[in-house]
MDAnalysis code that builds the backbone (N, CA, C; Angstrom):
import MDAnalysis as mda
import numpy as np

u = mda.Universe.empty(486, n_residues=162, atom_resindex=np.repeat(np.arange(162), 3), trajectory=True)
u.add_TopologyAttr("name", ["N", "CA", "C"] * 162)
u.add_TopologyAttr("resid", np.arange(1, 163))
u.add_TopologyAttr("resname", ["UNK", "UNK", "UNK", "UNK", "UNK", "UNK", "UNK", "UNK", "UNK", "UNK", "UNK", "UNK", "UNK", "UNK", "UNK", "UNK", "UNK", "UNK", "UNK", "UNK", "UNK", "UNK", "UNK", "UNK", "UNK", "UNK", "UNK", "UNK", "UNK", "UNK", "UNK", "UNK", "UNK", "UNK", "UNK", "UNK", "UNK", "UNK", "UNK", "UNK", "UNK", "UNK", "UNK", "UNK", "UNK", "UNK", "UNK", "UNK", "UNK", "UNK", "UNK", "UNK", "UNK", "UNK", "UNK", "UNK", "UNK", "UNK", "UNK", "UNK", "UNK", "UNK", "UNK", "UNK", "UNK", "UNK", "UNK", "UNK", "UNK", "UNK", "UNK", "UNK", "UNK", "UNK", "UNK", "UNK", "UNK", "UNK", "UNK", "UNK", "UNK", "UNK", "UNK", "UNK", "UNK", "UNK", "UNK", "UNK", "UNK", "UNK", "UNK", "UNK", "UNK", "UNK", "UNK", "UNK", "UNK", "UNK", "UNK", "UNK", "UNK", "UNK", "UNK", "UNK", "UNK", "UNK", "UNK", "UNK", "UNK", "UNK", "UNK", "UNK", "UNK", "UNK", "UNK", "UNK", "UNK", "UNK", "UNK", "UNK", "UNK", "UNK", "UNK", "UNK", "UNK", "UNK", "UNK", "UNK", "UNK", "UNK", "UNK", "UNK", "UNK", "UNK", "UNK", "UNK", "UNK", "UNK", "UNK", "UNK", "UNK", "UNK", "UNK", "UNK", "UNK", "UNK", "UNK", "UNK", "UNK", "UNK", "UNK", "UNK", "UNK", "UNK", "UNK", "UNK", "UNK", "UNK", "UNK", "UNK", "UNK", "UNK"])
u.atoms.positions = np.array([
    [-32.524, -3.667, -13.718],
    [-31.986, -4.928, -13.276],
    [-30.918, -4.733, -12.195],
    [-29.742, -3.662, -12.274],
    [-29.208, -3.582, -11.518],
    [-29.663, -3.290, -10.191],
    [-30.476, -2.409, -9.855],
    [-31.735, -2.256, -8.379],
    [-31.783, -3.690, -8.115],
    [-32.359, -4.237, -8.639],
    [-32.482, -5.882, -8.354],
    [-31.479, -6.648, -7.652],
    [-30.926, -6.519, -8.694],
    [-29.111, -7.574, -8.045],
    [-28.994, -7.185, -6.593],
    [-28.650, -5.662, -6.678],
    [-28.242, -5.258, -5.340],
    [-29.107, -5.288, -4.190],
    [-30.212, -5.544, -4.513],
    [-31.131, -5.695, -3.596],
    [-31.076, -6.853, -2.591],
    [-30.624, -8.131, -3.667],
    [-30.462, -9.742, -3.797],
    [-29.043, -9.855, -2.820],
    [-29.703, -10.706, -2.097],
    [-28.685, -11.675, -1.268],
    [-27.637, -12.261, -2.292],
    [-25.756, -11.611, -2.275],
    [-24.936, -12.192, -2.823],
    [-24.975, -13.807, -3.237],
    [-25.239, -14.578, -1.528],
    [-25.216, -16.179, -1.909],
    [-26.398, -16.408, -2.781],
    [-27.368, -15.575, -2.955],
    [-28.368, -16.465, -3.314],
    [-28.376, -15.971, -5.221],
    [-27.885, -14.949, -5.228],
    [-27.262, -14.551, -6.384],
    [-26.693, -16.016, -7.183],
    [-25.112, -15.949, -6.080],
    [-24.629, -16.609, -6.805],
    [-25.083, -18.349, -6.801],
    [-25.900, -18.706, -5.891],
    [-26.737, -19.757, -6.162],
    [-27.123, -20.085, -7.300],
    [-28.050, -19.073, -7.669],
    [-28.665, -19.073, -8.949],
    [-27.730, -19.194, -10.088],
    [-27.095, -18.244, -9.866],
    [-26.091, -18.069, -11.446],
    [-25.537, -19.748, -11.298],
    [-25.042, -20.032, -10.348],
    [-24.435, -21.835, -10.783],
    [-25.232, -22.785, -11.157],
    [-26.637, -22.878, -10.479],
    [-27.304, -23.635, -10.899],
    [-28.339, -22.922, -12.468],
    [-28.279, -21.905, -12.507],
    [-28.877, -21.551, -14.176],
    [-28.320, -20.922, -15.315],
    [-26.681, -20.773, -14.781],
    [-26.009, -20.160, -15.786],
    [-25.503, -21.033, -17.307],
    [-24.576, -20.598, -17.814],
    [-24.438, -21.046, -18.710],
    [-22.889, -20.345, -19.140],
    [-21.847, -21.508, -18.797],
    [-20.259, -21.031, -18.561],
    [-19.788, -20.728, -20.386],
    [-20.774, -21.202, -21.179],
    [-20.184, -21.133, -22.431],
    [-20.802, -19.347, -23.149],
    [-21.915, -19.578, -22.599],
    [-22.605, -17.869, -23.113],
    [-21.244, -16.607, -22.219],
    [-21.722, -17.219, -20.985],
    [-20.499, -16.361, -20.082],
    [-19.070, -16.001, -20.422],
    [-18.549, -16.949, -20.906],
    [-17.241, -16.808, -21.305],
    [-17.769, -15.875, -22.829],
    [-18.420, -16.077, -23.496],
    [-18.537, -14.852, -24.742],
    [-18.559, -13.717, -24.064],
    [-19.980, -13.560, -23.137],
    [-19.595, -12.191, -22.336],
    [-18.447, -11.856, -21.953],
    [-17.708, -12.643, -21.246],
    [-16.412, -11.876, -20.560],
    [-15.707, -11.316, -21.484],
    [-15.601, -11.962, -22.813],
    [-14.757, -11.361, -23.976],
    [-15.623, -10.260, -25.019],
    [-16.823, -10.433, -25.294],
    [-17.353, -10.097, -25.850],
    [-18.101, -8.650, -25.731],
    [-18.657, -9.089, -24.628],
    [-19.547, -7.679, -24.209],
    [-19.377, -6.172, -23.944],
    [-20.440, -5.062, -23.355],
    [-19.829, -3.706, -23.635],
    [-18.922, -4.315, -22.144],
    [-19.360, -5.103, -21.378],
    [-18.587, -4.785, -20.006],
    [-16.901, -5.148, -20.704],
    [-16.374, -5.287, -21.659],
    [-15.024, -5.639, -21.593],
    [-14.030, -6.188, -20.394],
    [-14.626, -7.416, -19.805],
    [-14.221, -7.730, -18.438],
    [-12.297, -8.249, -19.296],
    [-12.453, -8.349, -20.306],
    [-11.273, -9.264, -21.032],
    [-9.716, -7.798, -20.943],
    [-10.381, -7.249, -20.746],
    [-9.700, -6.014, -21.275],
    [-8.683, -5.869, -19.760],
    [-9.148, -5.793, -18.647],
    [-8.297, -6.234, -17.653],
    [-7.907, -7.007, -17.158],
    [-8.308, -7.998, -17.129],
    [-8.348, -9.420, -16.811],
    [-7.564, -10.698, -17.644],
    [-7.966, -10.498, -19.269],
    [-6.891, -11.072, -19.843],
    [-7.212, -10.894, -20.696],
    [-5.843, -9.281, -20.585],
    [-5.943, -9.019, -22.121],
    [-5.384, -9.279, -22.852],
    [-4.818, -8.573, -24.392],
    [-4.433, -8.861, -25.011],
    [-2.698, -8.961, -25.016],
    [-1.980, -9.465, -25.387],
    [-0.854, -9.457, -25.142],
    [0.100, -8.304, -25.941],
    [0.767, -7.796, -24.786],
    [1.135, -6.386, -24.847],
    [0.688, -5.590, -23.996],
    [-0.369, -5.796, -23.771],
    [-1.349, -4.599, -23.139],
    [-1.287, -5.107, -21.515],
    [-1.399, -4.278, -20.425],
    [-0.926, -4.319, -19.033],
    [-2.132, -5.471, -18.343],
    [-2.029, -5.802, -17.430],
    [-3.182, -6.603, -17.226],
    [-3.586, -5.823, -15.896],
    [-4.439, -5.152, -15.587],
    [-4.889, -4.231, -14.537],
    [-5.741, -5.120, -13.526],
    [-6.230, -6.349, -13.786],
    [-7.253, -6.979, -12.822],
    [-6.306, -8.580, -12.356],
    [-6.918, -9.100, -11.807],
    [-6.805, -10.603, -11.522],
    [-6.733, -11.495, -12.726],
    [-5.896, -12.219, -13.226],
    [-6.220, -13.185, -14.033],
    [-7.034, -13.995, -13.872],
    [-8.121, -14.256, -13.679],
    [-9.839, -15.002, -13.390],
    [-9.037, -17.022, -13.575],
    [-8.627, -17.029, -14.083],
    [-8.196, -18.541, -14.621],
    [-7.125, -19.089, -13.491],
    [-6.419, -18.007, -13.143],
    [-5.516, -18.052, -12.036],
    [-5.006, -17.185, -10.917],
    [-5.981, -16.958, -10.674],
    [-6.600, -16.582, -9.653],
    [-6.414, -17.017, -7.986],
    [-5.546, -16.852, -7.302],
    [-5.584, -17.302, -5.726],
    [-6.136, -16.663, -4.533],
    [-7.417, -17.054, -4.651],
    [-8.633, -15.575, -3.896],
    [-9.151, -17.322, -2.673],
    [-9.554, -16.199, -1.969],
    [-10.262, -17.254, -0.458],
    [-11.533, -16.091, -0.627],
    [-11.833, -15.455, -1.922],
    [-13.110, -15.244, -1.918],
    [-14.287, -16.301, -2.029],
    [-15.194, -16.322, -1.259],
    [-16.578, -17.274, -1.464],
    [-17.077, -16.916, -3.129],
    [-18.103, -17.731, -3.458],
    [-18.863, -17.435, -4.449],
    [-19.573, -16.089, -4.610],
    [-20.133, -15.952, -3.070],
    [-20.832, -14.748, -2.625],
    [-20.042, -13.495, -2.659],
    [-19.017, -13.571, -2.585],
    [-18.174, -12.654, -2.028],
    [-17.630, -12.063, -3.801],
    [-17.386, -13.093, -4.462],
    [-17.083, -12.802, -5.960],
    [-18.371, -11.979, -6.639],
    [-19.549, -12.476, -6.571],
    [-20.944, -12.072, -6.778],
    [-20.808, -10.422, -6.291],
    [-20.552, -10.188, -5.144],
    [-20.230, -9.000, -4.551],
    [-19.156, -8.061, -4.820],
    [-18.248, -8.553, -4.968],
    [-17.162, -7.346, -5.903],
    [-17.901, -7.468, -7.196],
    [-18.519, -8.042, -7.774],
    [-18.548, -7.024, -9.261],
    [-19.771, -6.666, -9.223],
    [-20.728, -6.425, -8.010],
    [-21.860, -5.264, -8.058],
    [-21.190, -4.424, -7.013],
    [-20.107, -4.515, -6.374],
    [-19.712, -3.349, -5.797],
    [-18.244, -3.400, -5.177],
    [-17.361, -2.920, -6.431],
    [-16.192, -3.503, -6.719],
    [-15.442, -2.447, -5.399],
    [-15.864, -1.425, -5.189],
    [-14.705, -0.762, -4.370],
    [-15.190, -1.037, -3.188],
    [-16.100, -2.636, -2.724],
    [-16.452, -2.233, -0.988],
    [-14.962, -3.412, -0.700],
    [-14.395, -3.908, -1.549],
    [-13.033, -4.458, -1.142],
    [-11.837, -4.966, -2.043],
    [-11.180, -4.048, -2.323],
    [-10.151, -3.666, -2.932],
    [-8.952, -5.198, -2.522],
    [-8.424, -5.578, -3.859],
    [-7.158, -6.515, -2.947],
    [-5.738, -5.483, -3.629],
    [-5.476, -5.428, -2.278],
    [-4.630, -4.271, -2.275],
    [-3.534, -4.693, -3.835],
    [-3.422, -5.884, -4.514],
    [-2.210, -6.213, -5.101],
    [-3.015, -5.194, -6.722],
    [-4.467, -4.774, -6.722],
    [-4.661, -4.541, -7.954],
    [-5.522, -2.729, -7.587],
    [-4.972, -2.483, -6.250],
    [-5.254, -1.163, -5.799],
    [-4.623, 0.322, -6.450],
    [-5.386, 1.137, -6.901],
    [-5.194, 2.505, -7.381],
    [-4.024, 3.231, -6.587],
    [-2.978, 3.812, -6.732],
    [-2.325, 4.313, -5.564],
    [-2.074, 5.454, -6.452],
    [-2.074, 7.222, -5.295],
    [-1.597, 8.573, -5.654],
    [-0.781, 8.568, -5.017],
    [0.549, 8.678, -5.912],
    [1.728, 9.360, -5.407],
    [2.008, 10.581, -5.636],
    [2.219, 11.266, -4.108],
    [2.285, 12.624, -4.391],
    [3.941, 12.932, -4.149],
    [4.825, 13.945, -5.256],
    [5.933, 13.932, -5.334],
    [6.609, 15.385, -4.028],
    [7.593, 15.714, -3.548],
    [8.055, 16.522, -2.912],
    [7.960, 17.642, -4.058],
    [7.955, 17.871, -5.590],
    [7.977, 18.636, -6.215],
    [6.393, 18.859, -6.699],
    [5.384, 18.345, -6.019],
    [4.027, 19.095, -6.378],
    [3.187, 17.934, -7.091],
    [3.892, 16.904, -8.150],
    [3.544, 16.145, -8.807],
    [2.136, 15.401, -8.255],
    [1.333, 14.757, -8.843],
    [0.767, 13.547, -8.529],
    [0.493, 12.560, -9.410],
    [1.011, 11.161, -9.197],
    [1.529, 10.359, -10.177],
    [0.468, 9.326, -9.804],
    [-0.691, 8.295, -10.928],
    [-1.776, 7.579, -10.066],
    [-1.389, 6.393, -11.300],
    [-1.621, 4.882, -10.555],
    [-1.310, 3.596, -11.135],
    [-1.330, 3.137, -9.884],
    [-1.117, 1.725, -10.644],
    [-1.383, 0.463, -9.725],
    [0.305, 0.016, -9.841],
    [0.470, -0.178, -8.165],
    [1.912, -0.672, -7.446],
    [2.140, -1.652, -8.263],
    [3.423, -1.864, -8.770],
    [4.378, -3.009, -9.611],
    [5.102, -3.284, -8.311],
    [5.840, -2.660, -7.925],
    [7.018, -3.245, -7.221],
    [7.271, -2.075, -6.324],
    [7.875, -1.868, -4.877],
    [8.332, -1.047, -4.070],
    [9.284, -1.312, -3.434],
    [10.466, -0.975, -3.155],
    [11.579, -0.583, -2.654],
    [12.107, 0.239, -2.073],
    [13.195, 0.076, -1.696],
    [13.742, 0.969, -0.048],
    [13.777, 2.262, -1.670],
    [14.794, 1.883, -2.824],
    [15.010, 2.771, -3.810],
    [13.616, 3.676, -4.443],
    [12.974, 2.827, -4.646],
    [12.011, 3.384, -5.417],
    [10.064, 2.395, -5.498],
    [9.725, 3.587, -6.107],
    [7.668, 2.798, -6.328],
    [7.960, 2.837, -7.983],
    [7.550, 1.388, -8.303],
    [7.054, 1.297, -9.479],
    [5.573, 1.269, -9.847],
    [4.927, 2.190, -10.717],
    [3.557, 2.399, -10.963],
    [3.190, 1.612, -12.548],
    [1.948, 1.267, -12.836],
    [1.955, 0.631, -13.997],
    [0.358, 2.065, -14.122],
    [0.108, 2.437, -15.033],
    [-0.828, 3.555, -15.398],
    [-1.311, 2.872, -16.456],
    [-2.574, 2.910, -16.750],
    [-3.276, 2.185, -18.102],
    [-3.170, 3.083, -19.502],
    [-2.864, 4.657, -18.852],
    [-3.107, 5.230, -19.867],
    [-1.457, 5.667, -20.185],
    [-0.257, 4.745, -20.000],
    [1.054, 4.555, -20.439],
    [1.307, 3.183, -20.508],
    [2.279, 3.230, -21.615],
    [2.650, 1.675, -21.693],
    [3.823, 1.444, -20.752],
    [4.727, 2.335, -20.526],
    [6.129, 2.039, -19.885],
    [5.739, 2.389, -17.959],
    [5.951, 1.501, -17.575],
    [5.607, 1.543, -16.548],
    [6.393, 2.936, -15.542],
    [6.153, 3.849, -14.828],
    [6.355, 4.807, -13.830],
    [7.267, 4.685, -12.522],
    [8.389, 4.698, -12.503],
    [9.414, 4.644, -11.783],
    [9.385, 6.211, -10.968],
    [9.560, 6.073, -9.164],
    [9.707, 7.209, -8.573],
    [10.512, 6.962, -7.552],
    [11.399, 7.634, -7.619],
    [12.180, 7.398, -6.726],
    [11.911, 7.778, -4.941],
    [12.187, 7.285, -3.960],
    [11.716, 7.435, -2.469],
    [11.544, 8.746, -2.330],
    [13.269, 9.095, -2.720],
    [13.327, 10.689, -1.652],
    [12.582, 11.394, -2.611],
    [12.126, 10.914, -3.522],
    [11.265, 12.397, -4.384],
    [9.422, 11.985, -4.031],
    [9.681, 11.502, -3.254],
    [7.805, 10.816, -2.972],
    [7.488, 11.418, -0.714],
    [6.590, 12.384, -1.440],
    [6.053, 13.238, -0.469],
    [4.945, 12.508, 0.535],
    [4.287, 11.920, -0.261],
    [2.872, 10.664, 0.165],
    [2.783, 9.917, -0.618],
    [2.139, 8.484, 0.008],
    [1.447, 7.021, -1.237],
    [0.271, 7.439, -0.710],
    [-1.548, 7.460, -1.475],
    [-2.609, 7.759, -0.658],
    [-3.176, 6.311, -1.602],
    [-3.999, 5.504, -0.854],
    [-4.329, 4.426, -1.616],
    [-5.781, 4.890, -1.631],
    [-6.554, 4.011, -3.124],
    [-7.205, 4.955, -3.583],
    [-8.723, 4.053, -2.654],
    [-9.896, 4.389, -2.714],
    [-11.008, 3.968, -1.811],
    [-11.979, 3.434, -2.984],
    [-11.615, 3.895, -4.187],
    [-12.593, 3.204, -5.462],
    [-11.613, 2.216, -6.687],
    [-12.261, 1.166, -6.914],
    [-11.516, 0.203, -7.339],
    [-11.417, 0.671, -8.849],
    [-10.639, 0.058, -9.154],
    [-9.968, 0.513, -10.750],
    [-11.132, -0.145, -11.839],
    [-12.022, -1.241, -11.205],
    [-12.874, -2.205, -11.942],
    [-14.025, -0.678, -11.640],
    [-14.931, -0.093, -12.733],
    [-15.431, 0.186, -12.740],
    [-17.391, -0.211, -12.303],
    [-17.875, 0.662, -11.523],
    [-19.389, 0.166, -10.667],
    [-20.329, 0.144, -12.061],
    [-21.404, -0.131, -11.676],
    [-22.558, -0.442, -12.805],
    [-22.150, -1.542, -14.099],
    [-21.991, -2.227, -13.466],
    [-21.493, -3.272, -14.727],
    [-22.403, -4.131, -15.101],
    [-23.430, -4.129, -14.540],
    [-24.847, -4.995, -14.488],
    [-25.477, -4.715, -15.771],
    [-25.629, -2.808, -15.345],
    [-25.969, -2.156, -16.611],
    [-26.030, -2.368, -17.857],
    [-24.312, -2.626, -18.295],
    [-24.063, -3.136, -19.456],
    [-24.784, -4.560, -19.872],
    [-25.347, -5.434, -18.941],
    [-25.394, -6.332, -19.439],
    [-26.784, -6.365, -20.217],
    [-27.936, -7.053, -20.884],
    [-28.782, -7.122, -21.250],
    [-29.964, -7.519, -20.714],
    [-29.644, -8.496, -19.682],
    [-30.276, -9.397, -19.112],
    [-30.377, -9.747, -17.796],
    [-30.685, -10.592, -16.808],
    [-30.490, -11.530, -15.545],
    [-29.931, -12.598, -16.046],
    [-29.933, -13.171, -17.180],
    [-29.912, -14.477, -17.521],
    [-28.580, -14.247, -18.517],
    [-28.246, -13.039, -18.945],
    [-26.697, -12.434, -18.590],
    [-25.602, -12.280, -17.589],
    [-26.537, -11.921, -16.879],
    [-25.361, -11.864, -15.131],
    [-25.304, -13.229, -15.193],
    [-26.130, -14.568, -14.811],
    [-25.876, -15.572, -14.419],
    [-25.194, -16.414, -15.121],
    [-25.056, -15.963, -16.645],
    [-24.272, -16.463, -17.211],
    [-22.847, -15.998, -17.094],
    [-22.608, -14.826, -17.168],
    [-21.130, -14.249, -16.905],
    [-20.955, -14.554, -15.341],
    [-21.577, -14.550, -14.577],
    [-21.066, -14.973, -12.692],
    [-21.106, -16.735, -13.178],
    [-21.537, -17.273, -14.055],
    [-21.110, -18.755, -13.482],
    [-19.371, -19.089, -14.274],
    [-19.372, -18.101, -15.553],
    [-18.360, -18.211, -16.059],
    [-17.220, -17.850, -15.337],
    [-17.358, -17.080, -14.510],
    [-16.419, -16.245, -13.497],
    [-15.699, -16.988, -12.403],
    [-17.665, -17.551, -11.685],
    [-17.471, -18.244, -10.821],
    [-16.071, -19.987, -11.178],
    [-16.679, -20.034, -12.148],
    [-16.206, -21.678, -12.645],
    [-14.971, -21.670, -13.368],
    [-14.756, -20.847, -13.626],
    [-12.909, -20.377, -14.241],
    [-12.084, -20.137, -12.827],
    [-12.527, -19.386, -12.211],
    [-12.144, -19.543, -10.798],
    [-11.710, -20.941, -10.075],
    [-12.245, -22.061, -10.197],
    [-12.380, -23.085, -9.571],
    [-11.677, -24.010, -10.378],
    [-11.279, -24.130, -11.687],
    [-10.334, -24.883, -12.300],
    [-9.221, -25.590, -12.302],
])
């Protein structure tokens, strides 16, 4: 199925998914499924939120264009939810997504720490931003179906638009 998708014209993708989806199956997927879209997007409280909040959301992405980051999430990165390697003057390399930057310091948020990563300037050698998105590719895979995708892209799509 995934060969398919990607094969498929984004608009006409997401054509379909609006006119045959189903925002109530979709929304189970987003929470439900192996894709764990909930898990970055909106997770649980406590836990870091690594993606876009989908519900609130301020994107000048098209439908098509949404359809298109999640069959091929790293062809455009929004820099606010971008991978960054910081490499330290002492050898280090420190990888998370930018919180906050300052003349003082880079704040990093890492999924696999809860306390977010503080570095200070003069100890930061390079920032290299990363070229593959933190949303993991093949997500189609996980799903079961076509009539899966169109249900999770209309849920996507239509939480978006709220």
């Amino acid at each position: 199925m995934e060969n398919e998708l990607l094969a498929s014209s984004p608009a006409d993708l997401a054509q379909v998914a609006i006119r045959e989806g189903n925002i109530q199956l979709g929304k189970k997927l987003f929470y439900q499924s192996a894709a764990t879209c909930f898990a970055c997007h909106d997770p649980p409280r406590g836990a870091a939120r690594l993606g876009p909040n989908l519900a609130k959301v301020k994107t000048n992405l098209t439908d098509e264009q949404l359809v298109d980051s999640i069959l091929r999430p790293s062809k455009m990165i929004d820099k606010e939810y971008a991978q960054v390697i910081v490499l330290t003057v002492d050898g280090l390399a420190r990888t998370g997504v930018r919180i906050s930057e300052s003349k003082e310091a880079i704040v990093l948020r890492n999924p696999a720490q809860l306390a977010p990563i503080e570095i200070m300037q003069d100890d930061i050698e390079e920032v290299i931003e990363s070229e593959v998105s933190l949303m993991p590719e093949h997500l189609a895979r996980l799903l079961e179906s076509r009539k899966e995708f169109n249900d999770l892209m209309k849920y996507i799509i239509e939480t978006r638009k709220r």
